[in-house]
C-alpha positions as CSV (number, residue, x, y, z in Angstrom):
1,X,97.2,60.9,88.3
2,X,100.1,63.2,88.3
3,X,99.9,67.0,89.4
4,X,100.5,68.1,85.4
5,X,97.5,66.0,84.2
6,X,95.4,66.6,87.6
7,X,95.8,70.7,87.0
8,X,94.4,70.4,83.3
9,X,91.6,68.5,84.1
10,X,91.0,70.3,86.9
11,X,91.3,73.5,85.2
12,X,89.2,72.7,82.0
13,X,86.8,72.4,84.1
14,X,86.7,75.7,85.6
15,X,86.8,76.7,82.0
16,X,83.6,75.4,81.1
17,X,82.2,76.5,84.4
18,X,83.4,80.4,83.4
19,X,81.7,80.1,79.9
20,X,78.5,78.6,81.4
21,X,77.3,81.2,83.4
22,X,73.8,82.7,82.6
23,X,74.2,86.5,80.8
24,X,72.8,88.2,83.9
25,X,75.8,86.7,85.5
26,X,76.8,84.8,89.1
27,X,77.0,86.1,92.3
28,X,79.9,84.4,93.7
29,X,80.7,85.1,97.5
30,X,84.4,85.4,98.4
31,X,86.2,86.3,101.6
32,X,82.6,87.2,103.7
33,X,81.7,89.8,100.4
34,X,79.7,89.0,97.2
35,X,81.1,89.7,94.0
36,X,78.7,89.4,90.7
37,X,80.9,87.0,87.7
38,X,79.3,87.5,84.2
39,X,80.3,84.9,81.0
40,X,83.8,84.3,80.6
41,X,85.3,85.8,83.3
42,X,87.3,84.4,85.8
43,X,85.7,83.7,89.1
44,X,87.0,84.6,92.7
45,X,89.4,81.9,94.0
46,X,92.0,80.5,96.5
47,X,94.9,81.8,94.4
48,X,94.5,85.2,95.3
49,X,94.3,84.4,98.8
50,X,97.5,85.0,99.9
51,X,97.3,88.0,98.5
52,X,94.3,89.6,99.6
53,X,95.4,88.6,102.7
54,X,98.7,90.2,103.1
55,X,99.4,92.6,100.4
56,X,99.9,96.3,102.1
57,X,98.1,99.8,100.8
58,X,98.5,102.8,102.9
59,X,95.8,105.2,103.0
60,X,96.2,107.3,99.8
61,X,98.2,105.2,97.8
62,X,97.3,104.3,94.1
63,X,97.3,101.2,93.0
64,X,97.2,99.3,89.7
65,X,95.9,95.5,89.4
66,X,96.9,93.7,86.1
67,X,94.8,90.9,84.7
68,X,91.8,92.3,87.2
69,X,89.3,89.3,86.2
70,X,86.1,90.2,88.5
71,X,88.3,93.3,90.3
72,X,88.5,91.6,94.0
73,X,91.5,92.7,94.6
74,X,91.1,96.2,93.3
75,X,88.0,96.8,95.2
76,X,89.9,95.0,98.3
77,X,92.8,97.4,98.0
78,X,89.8,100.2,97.8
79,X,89.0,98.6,101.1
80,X,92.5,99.5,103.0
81,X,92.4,103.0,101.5
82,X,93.8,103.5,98.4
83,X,93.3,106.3,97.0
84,X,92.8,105.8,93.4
85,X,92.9,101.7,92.2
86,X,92.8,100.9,88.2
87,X,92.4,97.7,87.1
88,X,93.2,96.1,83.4
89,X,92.5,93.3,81.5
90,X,92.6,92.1,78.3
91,X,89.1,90.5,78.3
92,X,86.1,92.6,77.8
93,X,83.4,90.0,80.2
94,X,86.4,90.9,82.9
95,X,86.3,94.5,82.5
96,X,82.3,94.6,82.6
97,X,82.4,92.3,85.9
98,X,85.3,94.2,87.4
99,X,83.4,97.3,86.5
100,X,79.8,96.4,88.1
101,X,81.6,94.7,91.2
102,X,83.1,98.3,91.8
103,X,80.1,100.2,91.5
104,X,78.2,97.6,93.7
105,X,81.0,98.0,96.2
106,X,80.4,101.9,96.5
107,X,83.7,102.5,94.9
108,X,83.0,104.1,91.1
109,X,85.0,107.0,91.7
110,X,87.9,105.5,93.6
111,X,88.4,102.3,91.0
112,X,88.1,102.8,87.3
113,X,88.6,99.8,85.0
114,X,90.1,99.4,81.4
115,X,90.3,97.2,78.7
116,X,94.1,96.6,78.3
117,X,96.5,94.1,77.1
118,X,98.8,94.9,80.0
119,X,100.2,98.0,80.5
120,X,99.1,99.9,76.8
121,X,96.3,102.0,78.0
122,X,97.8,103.5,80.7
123,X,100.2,106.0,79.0
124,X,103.1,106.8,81.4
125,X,100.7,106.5,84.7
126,X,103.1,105.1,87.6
127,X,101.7,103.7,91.0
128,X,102.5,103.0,94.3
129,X,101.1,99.4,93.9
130,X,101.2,97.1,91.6
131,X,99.3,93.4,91.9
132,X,99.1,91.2,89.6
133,X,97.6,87.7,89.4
134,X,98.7,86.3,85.8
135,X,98.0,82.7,84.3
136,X,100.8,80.3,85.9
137,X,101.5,78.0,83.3
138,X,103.0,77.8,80.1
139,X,100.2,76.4,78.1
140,X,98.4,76.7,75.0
141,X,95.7,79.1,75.6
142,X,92.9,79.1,72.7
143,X,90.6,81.5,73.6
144,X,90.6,84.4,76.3
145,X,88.9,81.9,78.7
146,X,91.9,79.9,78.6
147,X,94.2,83.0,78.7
148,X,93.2,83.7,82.4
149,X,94.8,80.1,83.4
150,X,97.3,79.8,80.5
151,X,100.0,81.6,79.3
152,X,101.0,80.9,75.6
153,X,105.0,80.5,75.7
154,X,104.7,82.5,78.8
155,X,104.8,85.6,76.4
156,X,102.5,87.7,79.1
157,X,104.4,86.8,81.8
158,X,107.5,87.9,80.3
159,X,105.9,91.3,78.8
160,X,104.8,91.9,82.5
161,X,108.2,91.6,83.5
162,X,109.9,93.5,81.0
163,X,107.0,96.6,81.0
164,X,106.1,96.7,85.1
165,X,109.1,99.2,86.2
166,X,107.8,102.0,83.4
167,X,104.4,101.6,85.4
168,X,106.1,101.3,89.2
169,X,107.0,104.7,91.2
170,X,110.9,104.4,92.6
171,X,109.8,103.4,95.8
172,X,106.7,100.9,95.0
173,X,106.2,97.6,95.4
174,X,104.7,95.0,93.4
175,X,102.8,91.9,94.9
176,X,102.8,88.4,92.3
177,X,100.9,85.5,92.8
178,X,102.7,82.4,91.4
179,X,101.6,78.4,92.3
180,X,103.6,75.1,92.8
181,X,102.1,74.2,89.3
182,X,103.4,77.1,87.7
183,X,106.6,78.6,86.7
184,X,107.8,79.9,89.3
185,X,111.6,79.7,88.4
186,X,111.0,81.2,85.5
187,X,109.3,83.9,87.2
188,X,112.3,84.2,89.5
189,X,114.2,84.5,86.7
190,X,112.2,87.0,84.9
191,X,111.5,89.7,87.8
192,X,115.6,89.4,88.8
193,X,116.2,90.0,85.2
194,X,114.2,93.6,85.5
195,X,115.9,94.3,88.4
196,X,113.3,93.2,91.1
197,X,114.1,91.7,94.4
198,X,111.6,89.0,95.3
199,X,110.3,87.8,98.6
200,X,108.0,85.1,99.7
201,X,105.3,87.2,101.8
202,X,102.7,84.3,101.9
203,X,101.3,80.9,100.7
204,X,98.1,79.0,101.0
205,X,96.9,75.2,100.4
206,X,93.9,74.2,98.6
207,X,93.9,70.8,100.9
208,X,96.0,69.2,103.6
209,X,97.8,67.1,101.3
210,X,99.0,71.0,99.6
211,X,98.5,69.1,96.0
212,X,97.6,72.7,94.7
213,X,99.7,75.7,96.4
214,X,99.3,79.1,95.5
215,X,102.3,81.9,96.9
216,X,102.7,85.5,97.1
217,X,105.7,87.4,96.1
218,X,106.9,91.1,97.4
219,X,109.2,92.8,94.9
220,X,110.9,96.0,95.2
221,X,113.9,97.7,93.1
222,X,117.1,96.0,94.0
């Protein structure tokens, strides 16, 4: 099986496994902390690991995650200090486990969450930070489920791109999680065109054989 026809199986399958969840929800436990997933949202996984892992917030900072899914990285980047975090997504199951993870993490009134289709509830805030952790792959999506792994003619990925430096302070930084499935040339492509320099910071393997590869990407104004 190739890697095109290995990803959609295996990523159908994580669909299914996101809609079957009971309505009380899933505790899920990820990096040595638990994290609660209700129906439909997008559970804790390895592609945010080279993230999590080496994305920097000074004390203070505030910081904005886009396409926020449970909120582990918000609440992680409450963790190292920042000082205010929002996070956004467009599905509402995300917003309400993003929003209850928060609170169970003790951080309420550091992290607030909001229903978004990118950037349109957040007037003209800018940030120090900005993470985001976007579908990969240019793919039919059908249904919001599918929208956290697919990106329908890559349109989100490309409104990121063309939206983010409204949202970004002169000197921030953003931190982008692309795959070796994914597009990452386009992506390339996409942040140069918005006048983003982009470095590798990190990668991490699924298994030895690196069939599935996720990476992190700094990018600063040029």
């Amino acid at each position: 099986m190739d890697l095109s026809s290995f990803t959609d199986e295996w990523q159908m399958q994580r669909q299914q496994l996101f809609k079957s969840v009971p309505p009380e929800g899933r505790k899920v436990s990820y990096l040595d902390k638990e994290f609660l997933v209700f129906p439909n949202t997008f559970w804790p996984f390895a592609d945010s690991l080279p993230l999590i892992k080496n994305f920097h917030v000074a004390p203070g900072e505030h910081v904005l995650d886009v396409g926020t899914g449970s909120g582990v990285i918000g609440i992680f980047a409450c963790y190292r200090g920042a000082g205010r975090v929002v996070g956004v997504d467009i599905n509402p199951a995300a917003v309400r486990s993003a929003t209850h993870n928060a609170s169970m993490h003790g951080f309420s009134d550091t992290m607030q969450v909001l229903q978004s289709d990118l950037f349109t509830a957040l007037g003209d805030q800018q940030f120090d930070v900005i993470t985001a952790n976007l579908p990969f792959r240019n793919k039919p999506a059908q249904d919001v489920v599918a929208m956290s792994q697919w990106d329908t003619e890559f349109k989100t990925n490309t409104r990121f791109f063309e939206g983010v430096g409204r949202h970004l302070k002169p000197a921030g930084r953003i931190y982008f999680v692309q795959s070796n499935f994914g597009e990452i040339d386009t992506m390339h492509r996409l942040a140069q065109a918005s006048g983003l320099k982009v470095t590798e910071l990190a990668r991490e393997a699924t298994d030895e054989a690196r069939r599935q590869e996720f990476f992190v990407f700094e990018m600063t104004r040029v």
